[in-house]
N, C-alpha and C positions, 0 to 999 in steps of 0.2 A: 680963276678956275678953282675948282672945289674936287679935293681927295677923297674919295674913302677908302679908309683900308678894306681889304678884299674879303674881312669877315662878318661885317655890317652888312644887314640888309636894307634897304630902302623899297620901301614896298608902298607903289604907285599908287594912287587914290585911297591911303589908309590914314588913319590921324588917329597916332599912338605915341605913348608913351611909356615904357615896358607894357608895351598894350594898353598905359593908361588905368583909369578903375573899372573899366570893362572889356579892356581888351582893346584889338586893333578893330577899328570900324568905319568902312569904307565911309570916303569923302570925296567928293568932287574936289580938285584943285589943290589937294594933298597929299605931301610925301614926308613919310613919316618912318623914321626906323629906332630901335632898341639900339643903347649904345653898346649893349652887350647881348649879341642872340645868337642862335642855334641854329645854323645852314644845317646840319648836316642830315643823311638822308633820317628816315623816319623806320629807326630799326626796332620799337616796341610793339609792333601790331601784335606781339602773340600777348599780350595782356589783355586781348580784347574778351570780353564774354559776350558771343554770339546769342543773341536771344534772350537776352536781358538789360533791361532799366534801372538806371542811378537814379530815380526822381527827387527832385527837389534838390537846396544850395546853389540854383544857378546863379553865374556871374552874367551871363546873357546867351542870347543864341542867335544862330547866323544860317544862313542856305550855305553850303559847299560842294563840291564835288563829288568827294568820298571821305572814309574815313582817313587816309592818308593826311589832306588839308584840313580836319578836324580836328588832328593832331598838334599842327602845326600850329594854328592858332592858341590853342591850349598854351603850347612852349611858347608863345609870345604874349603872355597874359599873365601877368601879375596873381598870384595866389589861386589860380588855374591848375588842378593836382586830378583832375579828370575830368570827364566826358560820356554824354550819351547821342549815338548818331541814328536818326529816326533815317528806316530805310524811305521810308514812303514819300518823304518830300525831302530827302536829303539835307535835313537842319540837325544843326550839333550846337548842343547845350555844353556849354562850359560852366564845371561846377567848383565851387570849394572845398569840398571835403571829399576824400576818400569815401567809393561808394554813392554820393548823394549826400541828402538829408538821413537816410536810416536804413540803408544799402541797399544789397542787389534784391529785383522785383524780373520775376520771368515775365518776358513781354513779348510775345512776336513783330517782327519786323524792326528792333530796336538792338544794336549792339552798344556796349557801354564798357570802359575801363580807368583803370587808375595810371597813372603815368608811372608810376612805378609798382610794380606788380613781385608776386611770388610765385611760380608754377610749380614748383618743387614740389616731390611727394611729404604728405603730411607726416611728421612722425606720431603716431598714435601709443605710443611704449606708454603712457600714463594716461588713456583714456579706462573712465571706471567703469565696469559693465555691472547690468541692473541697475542704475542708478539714474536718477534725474537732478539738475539743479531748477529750482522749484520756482524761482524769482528772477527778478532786474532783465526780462527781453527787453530787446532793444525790435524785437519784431519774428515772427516765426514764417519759415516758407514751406506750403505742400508740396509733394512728388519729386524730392529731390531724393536723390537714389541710396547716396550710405554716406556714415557718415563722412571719408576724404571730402565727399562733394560739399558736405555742410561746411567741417573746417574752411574750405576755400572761401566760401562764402562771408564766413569768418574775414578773413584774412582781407576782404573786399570792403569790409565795413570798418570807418574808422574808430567808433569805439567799441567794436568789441572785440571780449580779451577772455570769452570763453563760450561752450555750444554744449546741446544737449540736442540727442537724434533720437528720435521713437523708431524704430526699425518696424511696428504695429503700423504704422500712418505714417511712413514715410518723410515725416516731420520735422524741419532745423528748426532749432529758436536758436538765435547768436543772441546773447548776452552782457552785459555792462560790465558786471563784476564778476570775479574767480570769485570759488566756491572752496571752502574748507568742510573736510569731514561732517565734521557736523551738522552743516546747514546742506547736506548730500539729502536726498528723499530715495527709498528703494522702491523701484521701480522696475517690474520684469521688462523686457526688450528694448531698453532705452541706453545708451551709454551718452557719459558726457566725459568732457574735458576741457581744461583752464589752457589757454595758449600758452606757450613757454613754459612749463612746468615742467 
């Protein structure tokens, strides 16, 4: 007879190994579990960003149910640190980086998150106003609202580590590098700021 203890999963027609190098993926004739995995329920959905794309960094994608089993997959997948869940065919992309390849992209019908998230309000105490940082995007987004929204956005992408808002054009660029005094451009209606400063 064969034990498992009660916190393994075994999960019927999968053939994985911590989900393996692409995750768990359904197999005829296989049962396959993590010697060490996550039952428990799936209490990150408020990381999700409704109405937006991580593209690119996938580790593979699969049909599922909702974004619930989207998740779950993710947690049983080797270097798996987010997700993008297309409403229209219900396929969830598992990705490797925080954000994607070069973060969030507003997309209708697409919700997308990091498996560990920030919602917190942004501290803005050292954002510089009139000011622009001039160089190193990592990618700029239109119609995003002020800048709390941009930081988040921020905070979504995993290398960047500062933002610059046109409050003129509504416009985030998230950035590669902080920004010292001097390499600052003045700039009327724009404020930036370095994460963590």
């Amino acid at each position: 007879s064969l034990t498992i203890d009660a916190t393994l999963r075994v999960s019927s027609g999968i053939n994985a190994e911590y989900g393996g190098s692409v995750g768990p993926y359904p197999t005829a004739g296989h049962n396959s579990m993590n010697m060490v995995c996550d039952n428990s329920d799936v209490d990150n959905l408020d990381c999700i960003r409704e109405g937006f794309n991580f593209p690119g960094a996938d580790l593979r994608n699969l049909i599922v149910a909702d974004e619930r089993e989207c998740v779950k997959h993710c947690r049983d997948t080797q270097d798996c640190v987010s997700l993008t869940f297309r409403e229209s065919d219900n396929r969830c992309y598992l990705k490797n980086k925080r954000g994607g390849s070069s973060g969030p992209n507003p997309t209708a019908g697409h919700n997308s998150m990091n498996m560990v998230c920030d919602n917190s309000e942004p501290d803005l105490d050292c954002a510089r106003e009139d000011t622009d940082f001039p160089t190193s995007d990592i990618k700029y987004l239109n119609n995003i609202m002020d800048l709390e929204a941009c930081v988040r956005l921020c905070w979504d992408t995993e290398e960047c580590v500062a933002v610059s808002y046109s409050r003129d054009l509504n416009r985030c660029n998230i950035k590669r590098n902080t920004f010292d005094w001097w390499q600052e451009k003045p700039t009327s209606n724009s404020v930036s700021i370095n994460m963590g400063c």
